[in-house]
N, C-alpha and C positions, 0 to 999 in steps of 0.2 A: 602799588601792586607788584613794582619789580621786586622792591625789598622780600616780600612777602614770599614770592618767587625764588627770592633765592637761599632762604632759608632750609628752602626743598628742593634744589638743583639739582643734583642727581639722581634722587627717585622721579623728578619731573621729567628731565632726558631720557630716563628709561622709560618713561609714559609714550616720549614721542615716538622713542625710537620702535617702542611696540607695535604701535599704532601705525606704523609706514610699514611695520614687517608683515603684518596681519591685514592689510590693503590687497596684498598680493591673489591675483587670480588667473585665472589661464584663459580668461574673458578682457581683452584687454580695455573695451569699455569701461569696465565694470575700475579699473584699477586706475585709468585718467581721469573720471570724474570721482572716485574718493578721493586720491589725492588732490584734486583741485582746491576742493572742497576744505581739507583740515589744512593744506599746506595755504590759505589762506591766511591763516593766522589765528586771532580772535584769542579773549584772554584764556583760555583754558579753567574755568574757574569752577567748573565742578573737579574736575580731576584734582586742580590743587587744594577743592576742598577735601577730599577723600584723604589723599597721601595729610594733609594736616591734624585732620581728624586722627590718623594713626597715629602722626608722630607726640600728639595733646593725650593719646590713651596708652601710649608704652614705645613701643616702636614699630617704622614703614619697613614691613617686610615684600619680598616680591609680588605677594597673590593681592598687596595692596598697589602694588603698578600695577598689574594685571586688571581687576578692579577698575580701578582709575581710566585703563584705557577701554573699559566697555560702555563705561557710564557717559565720555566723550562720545561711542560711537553713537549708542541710543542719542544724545543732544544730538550729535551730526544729522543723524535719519532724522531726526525731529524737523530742521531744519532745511532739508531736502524737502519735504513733503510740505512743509508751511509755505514756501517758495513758491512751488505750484500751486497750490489752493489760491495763493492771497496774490496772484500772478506779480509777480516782485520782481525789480529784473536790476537789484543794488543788495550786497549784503558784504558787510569789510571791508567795503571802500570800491568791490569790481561786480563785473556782471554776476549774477547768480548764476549756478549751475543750470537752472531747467533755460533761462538766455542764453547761455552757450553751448550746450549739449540738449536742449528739448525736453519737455514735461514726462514723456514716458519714458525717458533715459535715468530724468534724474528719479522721477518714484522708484522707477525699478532698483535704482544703486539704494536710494533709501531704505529698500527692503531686505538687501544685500547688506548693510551694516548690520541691521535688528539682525540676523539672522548670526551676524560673526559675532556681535555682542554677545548671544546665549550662548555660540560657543564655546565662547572664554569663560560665561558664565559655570558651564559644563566641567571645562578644566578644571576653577575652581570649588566645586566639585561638593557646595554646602546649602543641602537645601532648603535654609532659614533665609540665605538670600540670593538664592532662585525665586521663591516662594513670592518671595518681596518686592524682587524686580519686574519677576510675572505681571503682580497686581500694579507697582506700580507704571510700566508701558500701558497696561491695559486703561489706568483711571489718564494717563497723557493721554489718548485718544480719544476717552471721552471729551474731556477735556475742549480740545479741539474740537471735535461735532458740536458740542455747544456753543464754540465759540464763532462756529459757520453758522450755526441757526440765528446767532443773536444778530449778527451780519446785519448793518441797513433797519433793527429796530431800535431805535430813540426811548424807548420804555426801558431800556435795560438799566435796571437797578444796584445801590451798590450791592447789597447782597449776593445778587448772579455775578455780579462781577468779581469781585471776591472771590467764589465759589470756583468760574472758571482757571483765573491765575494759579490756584491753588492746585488746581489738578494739572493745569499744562504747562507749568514751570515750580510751583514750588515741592511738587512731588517727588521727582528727580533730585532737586538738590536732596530732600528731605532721606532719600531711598541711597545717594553717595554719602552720607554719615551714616547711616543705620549699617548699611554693609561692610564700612569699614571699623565699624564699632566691633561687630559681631566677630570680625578676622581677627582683631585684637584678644579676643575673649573673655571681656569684661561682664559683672555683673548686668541683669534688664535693665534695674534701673537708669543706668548711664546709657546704654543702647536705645532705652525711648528718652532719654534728655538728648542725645546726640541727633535723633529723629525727628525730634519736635526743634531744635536748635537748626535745622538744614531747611526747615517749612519754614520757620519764621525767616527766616533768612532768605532762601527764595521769594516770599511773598514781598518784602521789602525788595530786592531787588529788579522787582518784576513793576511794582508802582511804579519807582522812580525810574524805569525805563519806558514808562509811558508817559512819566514827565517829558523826559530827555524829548520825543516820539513832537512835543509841540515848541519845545526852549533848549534845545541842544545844538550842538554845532556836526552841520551834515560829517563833515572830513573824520570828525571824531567817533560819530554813532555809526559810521560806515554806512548810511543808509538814507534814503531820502527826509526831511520831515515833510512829516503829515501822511506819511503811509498809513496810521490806525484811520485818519480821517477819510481818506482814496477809498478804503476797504470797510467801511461803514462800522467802526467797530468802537461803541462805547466803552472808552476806558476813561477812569475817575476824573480827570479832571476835566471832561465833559459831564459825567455823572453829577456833578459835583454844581455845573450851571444847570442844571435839569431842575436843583434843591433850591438854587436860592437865587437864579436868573428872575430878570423879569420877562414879561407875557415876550416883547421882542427878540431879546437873546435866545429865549428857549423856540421858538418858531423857527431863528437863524441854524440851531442845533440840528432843531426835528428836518428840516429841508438838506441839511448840509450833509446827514446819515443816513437820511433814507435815500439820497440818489448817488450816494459815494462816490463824494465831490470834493475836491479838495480847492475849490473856487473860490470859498471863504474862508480859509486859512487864516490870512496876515487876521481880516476881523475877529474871528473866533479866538487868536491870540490876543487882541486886546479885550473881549469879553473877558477870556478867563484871568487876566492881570487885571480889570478893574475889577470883580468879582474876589481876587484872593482865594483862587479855587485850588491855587499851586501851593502856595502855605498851609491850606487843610490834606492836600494830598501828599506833601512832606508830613504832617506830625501820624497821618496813617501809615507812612512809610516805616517813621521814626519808631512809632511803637509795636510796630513786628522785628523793627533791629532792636529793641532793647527788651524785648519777651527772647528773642534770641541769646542773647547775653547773659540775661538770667538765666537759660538752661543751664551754661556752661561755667557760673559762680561755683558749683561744688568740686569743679574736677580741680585734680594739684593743679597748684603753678606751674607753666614751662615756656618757653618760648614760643612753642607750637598754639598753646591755648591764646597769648596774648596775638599772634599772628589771628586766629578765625574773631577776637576781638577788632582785628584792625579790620577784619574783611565785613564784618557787619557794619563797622563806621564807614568804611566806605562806598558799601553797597547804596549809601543814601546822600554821602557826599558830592556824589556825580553832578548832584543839580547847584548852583549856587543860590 
């Protein structure tokens, strides 16, 4: 990921540097907890997928920083508001913001990002991705509501599951290619291969973060394991013991989601390793990274294209 990083170093610093100047409010709340928040750290990997996108389709002009730093803030607001829902109180290694500053502090900065994002959106001043980014904030929302409903039910299938990642993480990625495609001012067809090349690529790296979520190492995922299991929240590789668990395992499931519990952990990690639920939700992983890849076979060679190759292989390498 450094490599990858630094092949876009300069339009990346002008991403941060954006991003700290447009914090700025005469609300001094409002400017402690953004900055808390992004000067956390965390990979930045939609921005540096946007700015690569650019530099894979011609060249990273400014209105693609710019760009780049709304589509972090929507993530940031995304992530403010997740916090509180799913009461979280770990995210990059320290307290969450609504822990340290309270639930109606952080939603409200949450809505204070959304709201500087359109601005910039505004700036850049092209309403093919307005349009885009409209729909897609609106379908992350949905996104979310479904994934509160599904909360604590055991029924949840992979199909809805699928369904939801797709809207409340691989949208965004999907929506930071399409818009940086479109700044470029490429043909459609490479604007929807770039489109469909951000979804698959989100959806893959939203799996293998719900791997990570039961076989990762806390220090590294910045965040408790077994947070989806706390928060009742079927993701595949519980989905996945639902399919081919026996009568017991699947009872230990149904109990363990419906009163979001994370009691039985350590057990539910060796259900899902004697089960082999983590090897079927790697090759789902696997083959949204390699639908991803394939979008991006037609474009020329350059360093930038083999770079969004490396970030699809690694979007799925995270688990061993």
């Amino acid at each position: 990921m450094e490599n990858v990083r630094k092949s876009i170093i300069t339009e990346f610093n002008a991403v941060n540097k954006l991003i700290i100047a447009q914090l700025k409010s005469d609300v001094a709340l409002v400017g402690d907890i953004g900055h808390y928040i992004v000067e956390a750290g965390g990979k930045r990997l939609r921005p540096m997928l946007t700015l690569l996108t650019a530099r894979a389709l011609g060249e990273s002009k400014d209105c693609h920083v710019k760009f780049a730093a709304l589509i972090e803030f929507i993530h940031t607001a995304t992530l403010l508001h997740d916090d509180v829902v799913d009461l979280s109180q770990l995210r990059r290694g320290r307290p969450t913001a609504n822990a340290e500053f309270g639930n109606s502090s952080s939603v409200l900065v949450g809505d204070f990002l959304y709201t500087r994002a359109f601005q910039l959106l505004v700036e850049i001043g092209n309403m093919e991705i307005l349009k885009n980014m409209a729909n897609s904030t609106n379908i992350i929302a949905e996104g979310e509501v479904m994934q509160l409903e599904r909360a604590g039910d055991p029924s949840t299938n992979e199909a809805q599951y699928l369904d939801i990642i797709n809207r409340k993480t691989a949208a965004l990625f999907s929506s930071a290619c399409f818009g940086a495609a479109v700044l470029n001012d490429v043909k459609s067809s490479t604007i929807d291969a770039m489109e469909n090349f951000g979804r698959h690529l989100g959806m893959a790296f939203q799996i293998t973060d719900d791997i990570l979520d039961y076989f990762g190492n806390a220090p590294d995922i910045g965040k408790h394991l077994g947070d989806d299991l706390a928060e009742g929240k079927m993701t595949l590789p519980l989905i996945r013991i639902m399919q081919v668990g026996n009568n017991e395992e699947i009872k230990l499931i149904k109990e363990a989601i419906t009163t979001k519990d994370r009691y039985a952990f350590e057990k539910i990690i060796s259900i899902i390793e004697a089960n082999d639920a983590i090897e079927y939700c790697k090759e789902v992983a696997r083959n949204h990274r390699d639908l991803a890849i394939a979008e991006i076979e037609a474009l020329d060679s350059n360093h930038a294209c083999e770079d969004l190759r490396k970030l699809c292989q690694m979007s799925v390498d995270r688990v061993s």
